[in-house]
NUSE-890517 format. One record per residue (C-alpha): x, y, z. Coordinates in steps of 0.001 Angstrom, whole numbers, padded with zeros to 6 digits, always signed. Example, Ala and Ser with C-alpha at 12.3 -4.5 7.8 and 13.67 -1.06 7.14 Angstrom:
BEGIN
+012300-004500+007800;+013670-001060+007140;
//
This chain:
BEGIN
+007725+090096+079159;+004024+089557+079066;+002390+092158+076802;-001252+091271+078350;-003296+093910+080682;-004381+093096+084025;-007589+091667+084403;-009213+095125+086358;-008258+096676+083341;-011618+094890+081668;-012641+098197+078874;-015818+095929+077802;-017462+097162+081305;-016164+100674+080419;-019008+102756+079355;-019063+106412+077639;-015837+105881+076698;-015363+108524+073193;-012353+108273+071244;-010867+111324+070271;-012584+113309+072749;-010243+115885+073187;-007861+115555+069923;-008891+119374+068769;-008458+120898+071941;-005124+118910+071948;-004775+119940+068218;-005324+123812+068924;-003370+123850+072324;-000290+122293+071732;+002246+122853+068818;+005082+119053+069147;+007550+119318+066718;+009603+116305+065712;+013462+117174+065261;+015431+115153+063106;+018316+113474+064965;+021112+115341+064035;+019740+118035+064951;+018212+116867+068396;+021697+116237+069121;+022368+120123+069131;+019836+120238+071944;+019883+118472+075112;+016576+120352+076440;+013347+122225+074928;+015091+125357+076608;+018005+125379+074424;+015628+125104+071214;+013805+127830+072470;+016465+130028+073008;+018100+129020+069646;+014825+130244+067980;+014583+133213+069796;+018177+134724+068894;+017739+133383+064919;+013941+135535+064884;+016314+138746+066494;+018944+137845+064143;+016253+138075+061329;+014632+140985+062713;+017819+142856+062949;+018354+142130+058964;+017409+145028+057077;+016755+144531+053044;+018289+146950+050596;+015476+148626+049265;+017516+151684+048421;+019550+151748+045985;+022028+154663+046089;+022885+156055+042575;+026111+156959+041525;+026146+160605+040041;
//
């Protein structure tokens, strides 16, 4: 396989070109996170992450701490 670009693809004619134009609207608009592959195993789809989140943040929100302590009289 020939790694080479086509010869229309010729970026010395290019002009204006800015790199990194839009890396912090990218930055502030998007939020990629990289799973380890064990655990991307657990999850065929971004779906099923979501969802997986979604129940562990109800499961947390459901925990109540034990602030009270009864006393014994």
């Amino acid at each position: 396989m020939n790694n080479k670009l086509r010869s229309e693809y010729d970026f010395a004619q290019m002009e204006g070109g800015v790199r990194g134009k839009y890396v912090e609207r990218y930055r502030t608009q998007t939020n990629l996170v990289r799973l380890d592959p064990d655990v991307a195993q657990a999850f065929p789809n971004d779906e099923a992450v979501n969802n997986a989140l979604r129940l562990l943040i109800e499961i947390a929100q459901c925990q109540q701490p034990n602030s009270t302590v009864q006393q014994i009289e």
